[in-house]
C-alpha positions in Angstrom: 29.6 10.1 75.8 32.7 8.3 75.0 34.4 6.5 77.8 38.4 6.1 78.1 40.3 3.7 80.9 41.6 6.2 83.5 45.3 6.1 84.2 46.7 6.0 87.1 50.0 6.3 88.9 51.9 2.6 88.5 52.2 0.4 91.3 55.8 0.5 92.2 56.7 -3.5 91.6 59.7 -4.4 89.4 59.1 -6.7 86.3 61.7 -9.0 86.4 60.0 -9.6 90.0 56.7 -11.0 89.1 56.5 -15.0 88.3 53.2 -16.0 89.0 49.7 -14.2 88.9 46.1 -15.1 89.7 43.3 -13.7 88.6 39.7 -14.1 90.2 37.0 -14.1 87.6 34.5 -17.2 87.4 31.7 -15.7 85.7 30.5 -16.4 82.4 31.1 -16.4 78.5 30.1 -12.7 78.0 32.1 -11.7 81.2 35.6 -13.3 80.3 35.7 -11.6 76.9 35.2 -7.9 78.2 38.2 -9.2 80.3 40.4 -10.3 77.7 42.2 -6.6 76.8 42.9 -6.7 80.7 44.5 -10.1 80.0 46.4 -8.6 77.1 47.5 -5.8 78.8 48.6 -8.0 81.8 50.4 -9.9 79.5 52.5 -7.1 77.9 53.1 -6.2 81.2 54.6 -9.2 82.5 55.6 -11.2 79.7 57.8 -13.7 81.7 54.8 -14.5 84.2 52.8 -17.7 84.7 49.3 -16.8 84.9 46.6 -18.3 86.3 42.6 -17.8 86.1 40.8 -18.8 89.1 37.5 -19.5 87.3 34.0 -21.5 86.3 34.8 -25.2 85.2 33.3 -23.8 81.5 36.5 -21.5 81.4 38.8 -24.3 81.1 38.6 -24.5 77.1 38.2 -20.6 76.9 41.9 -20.6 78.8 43.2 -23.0 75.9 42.0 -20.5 73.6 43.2 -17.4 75.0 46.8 -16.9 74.6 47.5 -14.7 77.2 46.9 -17.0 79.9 48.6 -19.8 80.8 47.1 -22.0 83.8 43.1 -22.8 84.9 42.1 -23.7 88.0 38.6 -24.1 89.2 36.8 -21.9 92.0 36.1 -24.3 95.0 33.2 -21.7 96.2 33.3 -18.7 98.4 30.9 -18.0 101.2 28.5 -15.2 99.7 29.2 -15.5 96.0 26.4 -17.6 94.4 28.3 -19.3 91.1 29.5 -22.5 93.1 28.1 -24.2 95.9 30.0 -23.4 99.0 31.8 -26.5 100.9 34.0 -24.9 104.0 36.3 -27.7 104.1 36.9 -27.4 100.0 37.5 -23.9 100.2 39.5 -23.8 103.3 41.9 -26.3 100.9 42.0 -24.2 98.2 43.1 -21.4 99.9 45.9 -23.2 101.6 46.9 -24.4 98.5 47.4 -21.1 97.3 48.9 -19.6 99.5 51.6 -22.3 99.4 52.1 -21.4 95.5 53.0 -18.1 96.6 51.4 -15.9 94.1 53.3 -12.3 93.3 49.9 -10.7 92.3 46.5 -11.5 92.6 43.6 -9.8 90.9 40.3 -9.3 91.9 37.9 -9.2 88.4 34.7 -10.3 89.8 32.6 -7.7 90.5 32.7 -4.7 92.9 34.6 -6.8 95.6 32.0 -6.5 98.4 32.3 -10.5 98.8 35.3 -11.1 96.2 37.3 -9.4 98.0 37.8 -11.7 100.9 38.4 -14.4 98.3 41.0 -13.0 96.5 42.9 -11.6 99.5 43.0 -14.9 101.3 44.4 -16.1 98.6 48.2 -14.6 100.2 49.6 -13.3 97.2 52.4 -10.7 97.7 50.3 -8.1 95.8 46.6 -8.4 95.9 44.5 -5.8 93.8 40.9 -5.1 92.4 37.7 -2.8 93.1 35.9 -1.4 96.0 32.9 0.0 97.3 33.8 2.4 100.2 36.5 1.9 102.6 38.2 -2.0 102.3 41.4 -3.2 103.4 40.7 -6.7 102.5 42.9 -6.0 99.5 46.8 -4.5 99.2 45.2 -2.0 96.9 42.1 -1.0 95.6 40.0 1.2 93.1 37.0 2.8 94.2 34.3 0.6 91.5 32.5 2.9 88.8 29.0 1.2 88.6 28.4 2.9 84.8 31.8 2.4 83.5 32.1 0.1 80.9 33.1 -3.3 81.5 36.1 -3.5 79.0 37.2 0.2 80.1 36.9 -1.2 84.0 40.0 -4.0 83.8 42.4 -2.2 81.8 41.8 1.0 84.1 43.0 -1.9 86.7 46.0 -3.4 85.3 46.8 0.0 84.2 47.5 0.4 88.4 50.6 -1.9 87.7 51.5 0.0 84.5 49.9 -2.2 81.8 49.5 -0.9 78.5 45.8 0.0 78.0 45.9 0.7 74.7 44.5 -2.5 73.1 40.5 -2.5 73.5 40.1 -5.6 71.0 38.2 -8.3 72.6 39.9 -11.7 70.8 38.4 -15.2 70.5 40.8 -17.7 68.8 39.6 -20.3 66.2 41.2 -23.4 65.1 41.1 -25.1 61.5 39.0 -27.5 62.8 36.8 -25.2 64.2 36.4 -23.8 61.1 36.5 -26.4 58.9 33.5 -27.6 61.2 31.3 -24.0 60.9 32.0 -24.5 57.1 30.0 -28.1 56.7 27.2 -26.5 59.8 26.2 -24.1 57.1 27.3 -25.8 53.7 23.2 -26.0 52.8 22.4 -22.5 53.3 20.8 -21.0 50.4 22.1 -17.9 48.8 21.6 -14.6 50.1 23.1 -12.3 53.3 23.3 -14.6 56.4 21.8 -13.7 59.3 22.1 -14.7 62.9 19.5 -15.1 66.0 20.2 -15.5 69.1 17.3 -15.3 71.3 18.6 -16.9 74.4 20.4 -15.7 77.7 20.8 -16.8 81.0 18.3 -13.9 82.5 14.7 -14.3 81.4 14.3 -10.6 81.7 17.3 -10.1 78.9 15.3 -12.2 76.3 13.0 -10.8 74.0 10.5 -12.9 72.7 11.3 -16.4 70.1 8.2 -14.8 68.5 9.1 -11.4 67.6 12.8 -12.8 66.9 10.8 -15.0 64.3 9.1 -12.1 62.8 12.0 -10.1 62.5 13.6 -13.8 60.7 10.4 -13.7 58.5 10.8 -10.1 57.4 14.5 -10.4 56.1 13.4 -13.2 54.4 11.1 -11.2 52.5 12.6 -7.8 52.4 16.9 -8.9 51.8 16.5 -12.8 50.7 18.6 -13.3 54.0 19.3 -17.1 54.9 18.7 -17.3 58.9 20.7 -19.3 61.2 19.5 -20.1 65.2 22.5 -20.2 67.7 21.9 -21.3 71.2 23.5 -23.3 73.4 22.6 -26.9 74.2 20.2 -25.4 77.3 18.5 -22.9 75.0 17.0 -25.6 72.1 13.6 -25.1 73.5 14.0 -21.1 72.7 15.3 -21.5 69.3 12.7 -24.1 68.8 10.1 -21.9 69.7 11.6 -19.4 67.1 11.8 -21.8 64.4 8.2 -22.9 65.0 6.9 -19.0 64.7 8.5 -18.5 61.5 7.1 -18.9 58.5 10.2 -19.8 56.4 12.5 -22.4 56.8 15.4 -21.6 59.6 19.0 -23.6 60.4 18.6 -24.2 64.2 22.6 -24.6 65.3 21.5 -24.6 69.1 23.4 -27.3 70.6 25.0 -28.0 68.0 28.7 -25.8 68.2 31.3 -25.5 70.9 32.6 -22.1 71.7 35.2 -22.4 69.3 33.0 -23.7 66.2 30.5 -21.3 67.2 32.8 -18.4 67.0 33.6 -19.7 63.5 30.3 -20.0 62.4 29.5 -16.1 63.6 32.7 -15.2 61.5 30.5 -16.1 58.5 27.6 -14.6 59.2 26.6 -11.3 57.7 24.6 -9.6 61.0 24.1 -11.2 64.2 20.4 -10.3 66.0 21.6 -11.4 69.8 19.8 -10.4 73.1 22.9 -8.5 75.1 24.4 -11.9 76.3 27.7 -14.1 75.5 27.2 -14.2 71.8 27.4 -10.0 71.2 30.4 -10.5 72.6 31.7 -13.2 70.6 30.5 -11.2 67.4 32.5 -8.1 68.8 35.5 -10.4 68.4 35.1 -12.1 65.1 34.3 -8.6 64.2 30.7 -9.6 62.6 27.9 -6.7 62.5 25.4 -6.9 64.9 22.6 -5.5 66.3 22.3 -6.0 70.5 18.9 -5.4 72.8 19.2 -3.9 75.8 16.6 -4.0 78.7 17.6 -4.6 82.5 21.7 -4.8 81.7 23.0 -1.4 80.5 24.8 -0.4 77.2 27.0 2.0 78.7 28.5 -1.1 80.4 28.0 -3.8 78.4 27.5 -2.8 74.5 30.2 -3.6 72.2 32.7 -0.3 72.3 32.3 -0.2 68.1 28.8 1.5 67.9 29.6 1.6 64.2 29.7 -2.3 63.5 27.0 -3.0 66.2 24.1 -1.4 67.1 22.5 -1.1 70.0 18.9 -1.2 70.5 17.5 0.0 74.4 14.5 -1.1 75.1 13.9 1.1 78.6 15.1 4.2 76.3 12.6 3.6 73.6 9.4 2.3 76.2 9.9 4.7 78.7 9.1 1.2 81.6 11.3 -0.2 84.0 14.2 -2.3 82.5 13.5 -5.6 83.9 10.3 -5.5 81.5 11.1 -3.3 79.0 12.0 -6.0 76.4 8.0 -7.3 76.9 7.3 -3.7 75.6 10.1 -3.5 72.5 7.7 -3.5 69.0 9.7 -5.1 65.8 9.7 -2.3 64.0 13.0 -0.4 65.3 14.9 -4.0 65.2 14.0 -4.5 61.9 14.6 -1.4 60.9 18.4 -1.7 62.3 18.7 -4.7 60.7 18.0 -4.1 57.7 20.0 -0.8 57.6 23.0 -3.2 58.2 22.3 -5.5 55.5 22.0 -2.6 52.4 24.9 -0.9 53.9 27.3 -4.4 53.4 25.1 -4.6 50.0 26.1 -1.3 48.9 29.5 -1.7 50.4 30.0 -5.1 48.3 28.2 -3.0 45.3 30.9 -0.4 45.0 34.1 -2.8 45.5 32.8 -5.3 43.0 32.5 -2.4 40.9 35.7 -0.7 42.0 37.5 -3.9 41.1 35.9 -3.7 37.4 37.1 -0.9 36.7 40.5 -1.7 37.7 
């Protein structure tokens, strides 16, 4: 079933009246990206307006990257939200410090706003806004939160409240020359043959599938579509793709480590089909508009699968097993992942088949 943002009536507040917004989201890589067509949208909205993420030290560079934003400042901690340790006297700071800013809108993206909410409204902005669950007069104004909804669809049906454009569903992840000047000598001794991608790592043991099946799924595109394949992981996850790269019987590129978020973005710009675990880099892949194929076990595609189904499949592990998510990815046989896979790589085969012969002809 296709999803669409739901509009609402706009928020009566002028324009030329907003200066400075905040916006509560210190979560993770995955996370920010399904935000960033809210940030758009906010943007268009209020073009004149200073804003501000309220986020995860991480987020710093991704705020640099993202032009739509324009300030970072790091969460001190909340009581009852786990991401940061919680210090009283740090937060009590914070708080003072921004109600002294004097914020003209402040958004609540973190979740459903059973904790988040008493963040974000402390924060004493004129206009406070985000999710609910029940009744909650923490906030100015609040949505009742759609657990299934999709996570892009969720924050432009919220900035569509103050009459954002919620047109835009792109998810965008900036490069720089150097970035890709930098993915360019990473993969300068690949072999010939379509590029492939895994990922095997995420923060949630129960999203990973195993380094061994991702290996045998590596081993049979070797064989089957003389793929060259490439291991991404972050600097935490080298003992996953070295697991992968010791299971495989032909001769891998292990990048964990080895990229920052803008290099790595580059380097999935030039691969031919990413193989990720439903985590940060399917989103990444989403925006550098590289095919992919996503698995799915406890997190749900309906909220967190990339919105083009044509460029990147999903694979559901629960759907396919018939066990409980949180272990359905134990139970997911290689067999329909490579099978996706390689349904990816002859259609960009055929694809490059008929334009090189297109171009003959003309």
């Amino acid at each position: 079933m296709t999803q669409r943002a739901v509009a609402y009536a706009p928020l009566n507040i002028q324009r030329d009246a907003v200066q400075k917004i905040a916006v509560f989201r210190a979560l993770f890589l995955g996370d920010l990206l399904c935000t960033v067509p809210a940030f758009r949208a906010l943007r268009r909205r209020y073009p004149q307006a200073e804003i501000t993420l309220i986020g995860l030290p991480w987020a710093a560079e991704f705020v640099e990257r993202v032009p739509y934003l324009d300030r970072f400042v790091a969460f001190p901690g909340y009581d009852g939200l786990q991401e940061v340790s919680y210090k009283p006297g740090q937060t009590e700071a914070f708080l003072r410090a921004s109600q002294a800013a004097s914020y003209d809108i402040a958004l609540q993206m973190h979740g459903d706003g059973h904790v988040s909410n008493g963040f974000v409204g402390a924060l004493g902005a004129r206009l406070s806004l985000g999710y609910r669950r029940g009744t909650d007069e923490r906030l100015g104004f609040s949505l009742p939160y759609e657990q299934s909804q999709h996570e892009v669809l969720r924050w432009l049906r919220l900035v569509a409240a103050l009459g954002a454009p919620v047109d835009d569903r792109r998810i965008e992840l900036p490069t720089t020359d150097a970035d890709e000047r930098q993915a360019s000598r990473l993969l300068a001794d690949a072999s010939s043959g379509p590029l492939v991608a895994l990922h095997a790592g995420a923060k949630d043991q129960a999203r990973r599938w195993s380094p061994e099946r991702f290996a045998a799924v590596g081993d049979a595109l070797v064989e089957q579509s003389g793929a060259r394949i490439v291991l991404t992981g972050s600097a935490g996850e080298r003992e996953i793709t070295a697991a992968v790269q010791r299971a495989m019987r032909y001769p891998a590129l292990n990048l964990a480590g080895a990229t920052d978020l803008g290099t790595f973005a580059a380097v999935l710009r030039r691969v031919d089909l990413l193989l990720s675990n439903d985590t940060g880099a399917s989103h990444v892949a989403a925006a550098t508009g590289t095919r992919s194929v996503v698995l799915f076990g406890p997190s749900r595609p309906e909220q967190w699968a990339p919105l083009d189904r044509e460029r990147h499949q999903v694979i559901d592990a629960a759907a396919l097993s018939g066990t409980d998510p949180s272990i359905a990815l134990q139970h997911l046989p290689v067999e329909p992942v490579l099978s996706a896979c390689i349904e990816i790589l002859r259609n960009i085969g055929n694809k490059e088949t008929k334009e090189t012969k297109e171009r003959a002809r003309g």
